[in-house]
N, C-alpha and C positions, 0 to 999 in steps of 0.2 A: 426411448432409451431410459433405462434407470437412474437415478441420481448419482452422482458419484461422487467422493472426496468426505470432508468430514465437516463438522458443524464447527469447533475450534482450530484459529491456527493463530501461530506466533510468529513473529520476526524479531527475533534480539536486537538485531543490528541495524541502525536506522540511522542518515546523519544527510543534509541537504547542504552542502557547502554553497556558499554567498553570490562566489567566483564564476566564471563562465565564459569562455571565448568570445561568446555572440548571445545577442538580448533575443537572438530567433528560437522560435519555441522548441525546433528541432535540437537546437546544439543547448540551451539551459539546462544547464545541471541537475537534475531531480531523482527522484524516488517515485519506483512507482510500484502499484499492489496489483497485478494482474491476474483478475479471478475470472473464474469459469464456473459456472451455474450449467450445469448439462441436462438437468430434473425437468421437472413438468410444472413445479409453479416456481413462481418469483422468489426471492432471497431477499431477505430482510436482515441488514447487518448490524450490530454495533461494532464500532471502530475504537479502540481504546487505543492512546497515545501518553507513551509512560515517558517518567525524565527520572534522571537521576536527584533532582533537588528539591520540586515540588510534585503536587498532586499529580494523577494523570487526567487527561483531556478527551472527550467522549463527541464522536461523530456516528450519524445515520448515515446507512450505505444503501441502496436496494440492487439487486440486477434483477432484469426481468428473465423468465425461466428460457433455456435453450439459447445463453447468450451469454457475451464476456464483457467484461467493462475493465480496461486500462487506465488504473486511478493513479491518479500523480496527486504523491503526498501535498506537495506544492500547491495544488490545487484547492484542498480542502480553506476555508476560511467562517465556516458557522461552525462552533460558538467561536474559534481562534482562526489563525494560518498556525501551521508549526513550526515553529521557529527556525531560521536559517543556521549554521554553524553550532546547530546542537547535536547533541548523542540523545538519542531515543529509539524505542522499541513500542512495538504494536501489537497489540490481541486481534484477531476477528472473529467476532461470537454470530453465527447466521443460524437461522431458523430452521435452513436445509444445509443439507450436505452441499459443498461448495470445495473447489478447490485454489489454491492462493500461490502463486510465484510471487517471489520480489525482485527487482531490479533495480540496478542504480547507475543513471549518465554522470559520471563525476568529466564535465569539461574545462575543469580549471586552467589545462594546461592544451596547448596543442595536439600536444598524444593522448587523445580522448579513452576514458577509460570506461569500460563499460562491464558490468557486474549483473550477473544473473543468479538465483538458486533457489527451489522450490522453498516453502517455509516449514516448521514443524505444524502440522495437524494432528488433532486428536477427537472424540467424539465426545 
């Protein structure tokens, strides 16, 4: 199969609230970046994590080629974790064409809210 998707994409909208029904990894409130590599070699990402006040924050991503990897912003912790109860936005700069959804489980409350929407891509 050909590569598909694009080498940049962006998510404006990014926020991990604190809160959570239950400490079970299912129901934890997060963010997460769900990429898809459908090319023939591996994906080599930078992750950039922008704030409104200070600098941004630069993570190494990889997926190996003909494969997805469902990253929970939550998750990431080298060089930081990104901080909980903030507003931030994310770059993904990959070496191949790759394609990028974001998601978001906000469980603060009982009536679990759940948020999906492809991100902007560009080449």
């Amino acid at each position: 199969m050909p590569a598909i998707g694009k080498t940049r994409w962006a998510i404006p909208e990014g926020y991990i609230p604190s809160e959570s029904i239950s400490q079970h990894r299912a129901l934890l409130s997060h963010e997460t970046a769900c990429i898809l590599n459908a090319g023939e070699r591996d994906a080599k990402i930078r992750l950039s994590v922008f704030f409104a006040d200070r600098e941004p924050v630069h993570y190494r991503v990889s997926v190996p080629a003909r494969r997805t990897l469902h990253l929970r912003f939550n998750d990431l912790k080298d060089p930081e974790p990104v901080p909980l109860d903030t507003d931030y936005a994310s770059v993904f700069e990959s070496d191949v064409p790759i394609v990028v959804q974001h998601t978001r489980l906000d469980s603060r409350r009982a009536e679990i809210a759940l948020l999906s929407t492809v991100a902007y891509g560009e080449d």
